[in-house]
DODRENLO-617416 format. One line per field, with one value per residue (C-alpha): residue in three letters; x, y, z. Coordinates in Angstrom, 3 decimals, padded with zeros to 6 digits, always signed. Layout:
REM DODRENLO-617416
residuo ala  ...
xx X  ...
yy Y  ...
zz Z  ...
This chain:
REM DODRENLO-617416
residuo unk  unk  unk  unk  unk  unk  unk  unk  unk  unk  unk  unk  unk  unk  unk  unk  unk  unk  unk  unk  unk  unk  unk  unk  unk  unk  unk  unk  unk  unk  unk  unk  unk  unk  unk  unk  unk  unk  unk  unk  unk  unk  unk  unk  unk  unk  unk  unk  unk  unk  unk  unk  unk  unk  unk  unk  unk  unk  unk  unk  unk  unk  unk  unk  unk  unk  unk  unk  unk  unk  unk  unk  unk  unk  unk  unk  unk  unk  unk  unk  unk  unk  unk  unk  unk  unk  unk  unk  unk  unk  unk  unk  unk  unk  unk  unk  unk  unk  unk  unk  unk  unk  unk  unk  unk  unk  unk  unk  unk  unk  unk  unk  unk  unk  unk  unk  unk  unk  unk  unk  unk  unk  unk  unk  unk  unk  unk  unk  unk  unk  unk  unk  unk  unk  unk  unk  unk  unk  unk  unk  unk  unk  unk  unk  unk  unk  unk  unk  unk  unk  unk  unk  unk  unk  unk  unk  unk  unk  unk  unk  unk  unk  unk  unk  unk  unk  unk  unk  unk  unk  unk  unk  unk  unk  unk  unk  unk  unk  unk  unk  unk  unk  unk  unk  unk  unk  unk  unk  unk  unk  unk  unk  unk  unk  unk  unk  unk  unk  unk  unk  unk  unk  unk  unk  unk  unk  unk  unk  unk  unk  unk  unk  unk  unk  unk  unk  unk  unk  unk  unk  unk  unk  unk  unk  unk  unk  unk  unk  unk  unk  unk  unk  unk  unk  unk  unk  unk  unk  unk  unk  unk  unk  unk  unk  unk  unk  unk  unk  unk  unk  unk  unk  unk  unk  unk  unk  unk  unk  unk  unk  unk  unk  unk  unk  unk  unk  unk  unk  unk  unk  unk  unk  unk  unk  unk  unk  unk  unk  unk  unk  unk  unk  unk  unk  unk  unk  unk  unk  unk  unk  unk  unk  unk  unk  unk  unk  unk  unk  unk  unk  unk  unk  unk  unk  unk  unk  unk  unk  unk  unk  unk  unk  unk  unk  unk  unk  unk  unk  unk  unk  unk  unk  unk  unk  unk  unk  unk  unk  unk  unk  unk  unk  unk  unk  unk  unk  unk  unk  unk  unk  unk  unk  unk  unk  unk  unk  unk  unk  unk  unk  unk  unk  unk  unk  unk  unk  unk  unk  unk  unk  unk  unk  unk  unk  unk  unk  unk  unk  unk  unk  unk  unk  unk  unk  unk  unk  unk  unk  unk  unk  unk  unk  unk  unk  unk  unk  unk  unk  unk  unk  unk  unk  unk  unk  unk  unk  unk  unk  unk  unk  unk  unk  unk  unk  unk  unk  unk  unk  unk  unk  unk  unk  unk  unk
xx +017.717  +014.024  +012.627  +010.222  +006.542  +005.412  +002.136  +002.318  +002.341  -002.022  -001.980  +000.092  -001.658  -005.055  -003.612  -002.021  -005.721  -007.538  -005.395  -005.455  -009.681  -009.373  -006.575  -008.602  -012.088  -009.475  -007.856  -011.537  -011.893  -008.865  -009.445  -012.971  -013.396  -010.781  -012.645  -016.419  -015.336  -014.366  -017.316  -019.820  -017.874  -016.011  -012.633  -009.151  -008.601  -011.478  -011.587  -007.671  -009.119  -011.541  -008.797  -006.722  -009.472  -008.756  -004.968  -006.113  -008.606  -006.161  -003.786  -006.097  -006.999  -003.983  -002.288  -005.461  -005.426  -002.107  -003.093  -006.043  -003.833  -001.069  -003.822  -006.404  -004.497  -005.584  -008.578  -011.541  -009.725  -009.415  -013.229  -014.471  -012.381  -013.555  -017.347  -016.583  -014.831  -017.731  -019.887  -017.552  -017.697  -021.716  -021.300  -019.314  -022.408  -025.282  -023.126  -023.248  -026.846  -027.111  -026.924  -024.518  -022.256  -019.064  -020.462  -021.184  -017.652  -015.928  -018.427  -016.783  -013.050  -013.400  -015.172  -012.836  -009.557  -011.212  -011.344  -007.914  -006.025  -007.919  -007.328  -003.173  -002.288  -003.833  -002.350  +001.287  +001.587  +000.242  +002.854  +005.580  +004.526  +003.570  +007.406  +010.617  +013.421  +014.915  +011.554  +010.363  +011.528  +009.135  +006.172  +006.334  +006.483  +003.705  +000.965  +002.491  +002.558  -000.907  -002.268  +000.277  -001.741  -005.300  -004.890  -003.980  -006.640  -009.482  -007.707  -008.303  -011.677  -012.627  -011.083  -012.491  -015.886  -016.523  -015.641  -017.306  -020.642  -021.042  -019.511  -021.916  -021.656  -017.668  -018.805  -021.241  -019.295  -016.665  -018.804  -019.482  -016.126  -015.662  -018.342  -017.941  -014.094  -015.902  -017.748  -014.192  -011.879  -014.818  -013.311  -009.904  -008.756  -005.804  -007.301  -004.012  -001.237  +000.917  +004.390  +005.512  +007.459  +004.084  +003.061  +000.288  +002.149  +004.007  +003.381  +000.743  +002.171  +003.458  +000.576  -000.126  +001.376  +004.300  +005.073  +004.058  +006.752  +009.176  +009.002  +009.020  +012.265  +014.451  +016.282  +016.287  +012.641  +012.673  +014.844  +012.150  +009.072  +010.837  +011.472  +008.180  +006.753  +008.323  +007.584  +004.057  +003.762  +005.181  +004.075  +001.433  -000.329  +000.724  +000.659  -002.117  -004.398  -002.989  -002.027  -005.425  -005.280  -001.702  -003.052  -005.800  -003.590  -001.313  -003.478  -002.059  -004.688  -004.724  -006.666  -010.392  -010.398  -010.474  -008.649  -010.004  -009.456  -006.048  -004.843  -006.008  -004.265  -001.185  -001.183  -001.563  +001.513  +003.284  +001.569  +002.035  +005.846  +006.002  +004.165  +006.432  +009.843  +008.302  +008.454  +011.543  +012.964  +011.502  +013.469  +016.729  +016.634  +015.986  +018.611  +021.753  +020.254  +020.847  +018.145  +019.185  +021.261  +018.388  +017.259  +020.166  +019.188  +015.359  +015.481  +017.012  +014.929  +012.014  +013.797  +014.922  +010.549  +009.564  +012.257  +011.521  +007.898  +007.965  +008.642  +007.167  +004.769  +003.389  +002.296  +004.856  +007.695  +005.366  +004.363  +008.385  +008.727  +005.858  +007.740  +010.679  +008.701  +007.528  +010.475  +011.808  +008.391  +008.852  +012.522  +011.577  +008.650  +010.140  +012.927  +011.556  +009.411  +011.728  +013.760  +011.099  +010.501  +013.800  +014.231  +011.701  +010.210  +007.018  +004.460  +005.065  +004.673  +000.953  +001.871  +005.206  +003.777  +000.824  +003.101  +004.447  +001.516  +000.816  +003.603  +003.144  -000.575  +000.718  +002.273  -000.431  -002.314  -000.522  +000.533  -002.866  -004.306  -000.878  -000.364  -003.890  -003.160  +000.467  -000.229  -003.640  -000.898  +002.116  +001.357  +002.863  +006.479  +007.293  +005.214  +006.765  +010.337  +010.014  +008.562  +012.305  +013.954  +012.215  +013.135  +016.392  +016.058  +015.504  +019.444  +020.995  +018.601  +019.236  +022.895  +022.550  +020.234  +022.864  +025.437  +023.536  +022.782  +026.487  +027.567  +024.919  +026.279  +030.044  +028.787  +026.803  +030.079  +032.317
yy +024.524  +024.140  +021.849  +022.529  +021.124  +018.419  +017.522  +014.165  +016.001  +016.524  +013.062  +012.205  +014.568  +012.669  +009.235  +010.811  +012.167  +009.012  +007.183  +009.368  +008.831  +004.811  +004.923  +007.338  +004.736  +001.871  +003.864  +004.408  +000.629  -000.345  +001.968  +000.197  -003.000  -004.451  -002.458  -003.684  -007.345  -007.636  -005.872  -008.495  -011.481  -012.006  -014.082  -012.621  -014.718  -014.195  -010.339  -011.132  -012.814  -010.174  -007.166  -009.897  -011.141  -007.880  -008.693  -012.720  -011.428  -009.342  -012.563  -013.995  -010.581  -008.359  -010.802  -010.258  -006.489  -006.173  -007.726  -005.784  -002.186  -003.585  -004.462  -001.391  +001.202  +002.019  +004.626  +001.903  -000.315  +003.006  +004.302  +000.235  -000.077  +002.961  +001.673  -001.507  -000.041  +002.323  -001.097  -002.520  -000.148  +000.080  -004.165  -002.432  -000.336  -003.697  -005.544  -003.163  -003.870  -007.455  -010.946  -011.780  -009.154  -011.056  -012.809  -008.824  -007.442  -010.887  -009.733  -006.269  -006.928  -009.248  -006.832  -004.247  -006.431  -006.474  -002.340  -001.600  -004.063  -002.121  +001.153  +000.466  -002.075  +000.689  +003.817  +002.523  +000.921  +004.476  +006.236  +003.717  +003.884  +007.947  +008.931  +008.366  +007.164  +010.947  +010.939  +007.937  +008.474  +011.254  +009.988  +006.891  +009.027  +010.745  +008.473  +006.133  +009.520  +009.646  +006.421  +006.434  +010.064  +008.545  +005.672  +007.727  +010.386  +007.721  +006.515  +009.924  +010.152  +006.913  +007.044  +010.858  +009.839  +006.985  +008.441  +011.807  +010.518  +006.446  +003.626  +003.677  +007.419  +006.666  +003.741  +006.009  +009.250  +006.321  +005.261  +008.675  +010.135  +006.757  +006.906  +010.769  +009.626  +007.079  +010.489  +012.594  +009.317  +009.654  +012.967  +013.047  +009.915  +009.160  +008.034  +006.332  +004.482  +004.311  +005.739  +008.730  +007.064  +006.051  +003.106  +002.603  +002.261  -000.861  -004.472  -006.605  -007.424  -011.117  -013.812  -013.517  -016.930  -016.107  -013.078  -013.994  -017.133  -014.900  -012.482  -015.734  -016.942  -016.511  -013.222  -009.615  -009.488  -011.862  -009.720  -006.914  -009.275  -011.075  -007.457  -006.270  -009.447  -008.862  -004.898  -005.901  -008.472  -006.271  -002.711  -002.827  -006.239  -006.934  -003.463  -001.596  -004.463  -004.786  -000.907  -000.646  -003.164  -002.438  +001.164  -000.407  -002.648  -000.214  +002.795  +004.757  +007.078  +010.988  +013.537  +013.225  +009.672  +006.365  +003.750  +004.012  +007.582  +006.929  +004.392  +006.148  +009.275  +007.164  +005.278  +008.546  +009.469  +006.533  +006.663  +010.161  +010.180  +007.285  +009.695  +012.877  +010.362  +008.668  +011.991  +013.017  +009.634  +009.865  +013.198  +012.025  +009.019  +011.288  +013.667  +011.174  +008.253  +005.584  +003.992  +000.911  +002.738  +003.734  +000.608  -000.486  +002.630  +002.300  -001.676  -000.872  +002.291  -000.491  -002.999  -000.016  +001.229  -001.852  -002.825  +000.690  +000.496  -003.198  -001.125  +001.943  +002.113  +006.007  +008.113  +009.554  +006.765  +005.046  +008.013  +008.367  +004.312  +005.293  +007.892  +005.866  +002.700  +005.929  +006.858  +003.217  +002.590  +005.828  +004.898  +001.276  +001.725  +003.896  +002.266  -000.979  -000.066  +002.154  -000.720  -002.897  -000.450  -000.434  -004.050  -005.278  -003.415  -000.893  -003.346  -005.913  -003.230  -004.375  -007.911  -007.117  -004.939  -006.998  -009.874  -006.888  -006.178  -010.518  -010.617  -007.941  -009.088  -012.565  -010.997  -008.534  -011.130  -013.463  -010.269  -009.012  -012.818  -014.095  -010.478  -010.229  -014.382  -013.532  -010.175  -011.950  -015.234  -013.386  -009.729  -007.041  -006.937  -010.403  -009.882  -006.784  -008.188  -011.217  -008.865  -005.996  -009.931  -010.591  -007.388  -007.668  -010.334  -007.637  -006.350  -008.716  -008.483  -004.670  -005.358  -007.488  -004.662  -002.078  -004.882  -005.379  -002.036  -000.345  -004.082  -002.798  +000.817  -000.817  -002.621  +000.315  +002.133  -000.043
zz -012.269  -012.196  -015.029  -017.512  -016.793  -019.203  -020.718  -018.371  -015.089  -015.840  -016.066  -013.367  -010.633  -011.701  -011.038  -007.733  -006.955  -007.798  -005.587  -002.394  -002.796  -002.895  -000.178  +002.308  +001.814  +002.634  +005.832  +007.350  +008.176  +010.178  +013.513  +013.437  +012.639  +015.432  +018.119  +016.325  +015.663  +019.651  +020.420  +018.002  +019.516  +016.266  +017.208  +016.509  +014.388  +012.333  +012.378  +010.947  +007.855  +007.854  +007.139  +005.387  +002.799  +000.595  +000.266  -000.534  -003.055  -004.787  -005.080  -007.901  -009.502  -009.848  -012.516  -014.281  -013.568  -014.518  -017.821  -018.551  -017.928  -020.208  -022.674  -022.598  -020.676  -017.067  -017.329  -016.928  -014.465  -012.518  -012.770  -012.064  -009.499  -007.333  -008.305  -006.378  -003.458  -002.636  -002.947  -000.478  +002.347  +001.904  +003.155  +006.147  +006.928  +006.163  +008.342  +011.699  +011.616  +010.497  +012.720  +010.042  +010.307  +010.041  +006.435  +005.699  +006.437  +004.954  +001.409  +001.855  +002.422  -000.666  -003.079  -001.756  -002.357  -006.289  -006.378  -004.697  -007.182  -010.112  -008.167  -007.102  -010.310  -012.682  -011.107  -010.022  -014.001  -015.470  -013.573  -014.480  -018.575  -018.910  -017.743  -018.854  -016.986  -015.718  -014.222  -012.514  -009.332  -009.012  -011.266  -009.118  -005.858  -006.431  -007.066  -004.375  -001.868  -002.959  -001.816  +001.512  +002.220  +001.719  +003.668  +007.172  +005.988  +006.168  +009.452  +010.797  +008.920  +010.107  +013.831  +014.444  +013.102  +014.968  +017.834  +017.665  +015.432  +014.730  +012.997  +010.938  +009.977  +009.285  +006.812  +004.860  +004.582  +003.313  +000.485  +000.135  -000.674  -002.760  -005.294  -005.634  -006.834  -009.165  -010.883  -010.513  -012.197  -015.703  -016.477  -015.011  -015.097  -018.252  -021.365  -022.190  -020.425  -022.875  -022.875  -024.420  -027.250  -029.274  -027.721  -029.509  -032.401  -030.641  -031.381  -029.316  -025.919  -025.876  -024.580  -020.620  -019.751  -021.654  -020.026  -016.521  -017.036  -018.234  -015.219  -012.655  -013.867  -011.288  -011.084  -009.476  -009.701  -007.091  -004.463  -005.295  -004.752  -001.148  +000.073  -000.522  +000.626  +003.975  +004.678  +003.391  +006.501  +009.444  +008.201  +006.054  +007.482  +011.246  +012.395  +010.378  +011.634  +015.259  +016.548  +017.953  +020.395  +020.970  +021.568  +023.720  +026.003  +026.879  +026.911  +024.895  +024.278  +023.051  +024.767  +024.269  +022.041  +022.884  +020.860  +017.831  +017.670  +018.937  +016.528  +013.842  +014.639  +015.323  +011.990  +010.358  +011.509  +010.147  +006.920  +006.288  +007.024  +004.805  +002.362  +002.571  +002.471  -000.278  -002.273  -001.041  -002.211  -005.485  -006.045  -004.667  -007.319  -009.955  -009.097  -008.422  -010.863  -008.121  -007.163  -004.629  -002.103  +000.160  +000.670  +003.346  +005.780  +004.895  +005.896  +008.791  +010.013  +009.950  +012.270  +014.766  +014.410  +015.606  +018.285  +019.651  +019.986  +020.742  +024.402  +023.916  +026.889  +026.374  +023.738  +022.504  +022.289  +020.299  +017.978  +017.649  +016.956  +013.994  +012.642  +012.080  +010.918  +008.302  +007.712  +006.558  +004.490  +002.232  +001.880  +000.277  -001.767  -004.354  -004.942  -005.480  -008.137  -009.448  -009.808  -011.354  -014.035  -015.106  -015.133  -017.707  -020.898  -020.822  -022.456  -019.190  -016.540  -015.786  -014.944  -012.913  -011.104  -010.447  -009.313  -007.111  -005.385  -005.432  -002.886  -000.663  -000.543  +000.742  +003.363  +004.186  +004.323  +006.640  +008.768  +010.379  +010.684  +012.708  +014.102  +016.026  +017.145  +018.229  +020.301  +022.203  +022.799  +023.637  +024.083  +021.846  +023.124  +022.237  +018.789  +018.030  +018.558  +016.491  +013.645  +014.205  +013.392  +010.310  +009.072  +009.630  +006.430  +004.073  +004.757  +002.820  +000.342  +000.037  -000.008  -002.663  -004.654  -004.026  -005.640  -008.840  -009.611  -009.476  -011.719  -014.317  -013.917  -014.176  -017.681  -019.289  -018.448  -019.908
């Protein structure tokens, strides 16, 4: 039986729409700036920190983030933090043409780790406090399908582009698109966070320090925050940053691009299976209330993506090894917030989730700088094996998920 829509869904397919925009300007820069660091004479190293310095920024400023949305609601985090992104990619374009170009794209990365924090922080927190528990699943899928479509949209954007026009014409139609979501985010974007049960008639959230002590006692928020930390290093950091040059050293190309073109493509197809699982997910929770029993297959579905393209030596093994890595990426994200939300009260949701994104920003942080050092050191087999053994950590952890939830399901029972 088909259920009734709800005044939230406006608000919800405005987050989902802001967050597609700031995830396809984000998307544009990683088929590029591998390819145009190597080409500059920028070391590996350094063109890691580069695409890392977004994820290190975001360590100091989503706790703060996550306090302003818990304080003021998420519309002007939102609209600010799509100004500063469209700033950030115009630093891509100054640097091209600068003799300082890695100063330039190390300016960018950081001003762009301050937008994305307002942009994800704000719109994952709105989606957790405008829906109600029967919901969640979805809400939460949505705006997190939203920003896992943007991301390989500005990978094709930025990969095609490059290729068939400039660098420098992928930057600008970047900031482009970005500042034209800025404009959209004034008039669509929620004027409240709140949930539906009158928050605003709800006491003052406790102090910050408080709270963020409270949520760093250890607990289950921990298991959420060590799983994410470790998908954020091998998905989201080591191979977003590396799959160029792994695309580049064993030439796998597509038809008519080079590698830029060819990465892009390819991490669109990871990203957008993570998208469309991600929704499916959402719905599943939803439907059969549990939320932690995905996260055994989804954990390992990454470990058996990465083993299999750590030898994937032609196109389409590897597209198949990115489908699955997909496939295990939209199983976990859901859940894991999903699971965060129902952990902790509504007027905390800002700062737990902004702890959230503090540690899988670690580890995308640490992925792309030791990624791009391990695969130039030891080539990508050897990389991509040791990364299928670090993810076989986040079993047990999903074991132990699975164990807490159907204990709290034995309780409310009894």
């Amino acid at each position: 039986m088909t259920e009734p829509r709800q005044g939230l869904n406006t608000s919800l397919w405005a987050l989902a729409a802001l967050g597609f925009i700031g995830g396809l300007g984000g998307g544009v820069v990683f088929p590029i700036l591998p390819m145009v660091g190597q080409a500059l004479g920028i070391a590996p190293a350094m063109i890691g920190l580069i695409l890392s310095l977004n994820r290190i920024t975001r360590l100091g400023v989503n706790p703060l983030t996550g306090h302003l949305v818990d304080r003021f609601g998420a519309r002007w985090p939102l609209i600010t933090g799509l100004l500063v992104e469209g700033l950030a990619t115009l630093c891509f374009t100054t640097g091209l043409a600068s003799a300082r170009a890695t100063g330039w794209f190390l300016l960018g990365r950081a001003l762009w780790g301050v937008g994305s924090s307002l942009l994800m922080v704000g719109s994952l927190t709105a989606a957790l406090t405008v829906s109600t528990s029967a919901e969640r699943g979805r809400a939460t899928a949505l705006v997190r399908m939203a920003l896992s479509f943007g991301v390989p949209a500005g990978l094709l954007l930025g990969g095609l582009v490059a290729d068939l026009v400039s660098t420098r014409a992928a930057f600008i139609s970047a900031s482009f698109i970005t500042f034209g979501g800025m404009l959209a985010a004034y008039f669509i974007a929620p004027r409240s966070a709140g949930p539906r049960a009158a928050r605003r008639d709800a006491a003052a959230p406790p102090a910050g320090t408080a709270v963020l002590r409270e949520l760093l006692r250890p607990g289950p928020l921990w298991i959420v925050w060590l799983f994410n930390f470790v998908v954020f290093f091998s998905a989201q950091g080591v191979i977003l940053a590396s799959l160029v040059l792994i695309v580049h050293l064993r030439h796998l190309m597509l038809p008519g691009l080079n590698a830029e073109g060819s990465s892009g493509t390819l991490m669109a197809v990871m990203l957008g299976t993570s998208a469309i699982i991600s929704w499916i997910t959402g719905r599943s929770i939803d439907q059969r209330g549990s939320k932690a029993t995905i996260l055994l297959p989804a954990a390992a579905a990454l470990a058996c993506g990465f083993m299999l393209l750590a030898f994937a030596h032609s196109l389409l093994p590897a597209a198949l090894a990115l489908g699955v890595i997909g496939i295990g990426l939209g199983g976990v994200s859901v859940p894991l917030i999903v699971i965060m939300g129902e952990l902790i009260s509504p007027e905390r949701y800002g700062r737990a989730i902004g702890i959230y994104q503090v540690a899988g920003d670690i580890g995308g942080s640490l992925g792309p700088i030791s990624g791009l050092e391990a695969i130039a050191r030891l080539g990508p087999t050897v990389s991509l094996l040791a990364l299928a053994t670090i993810l076989t950590s986040t079993l047990p952890l999903a074991a132990l998920l699975i164990r807490l939830e159907r204990r709290s399901l034995s309780e409310r029972r009894a």
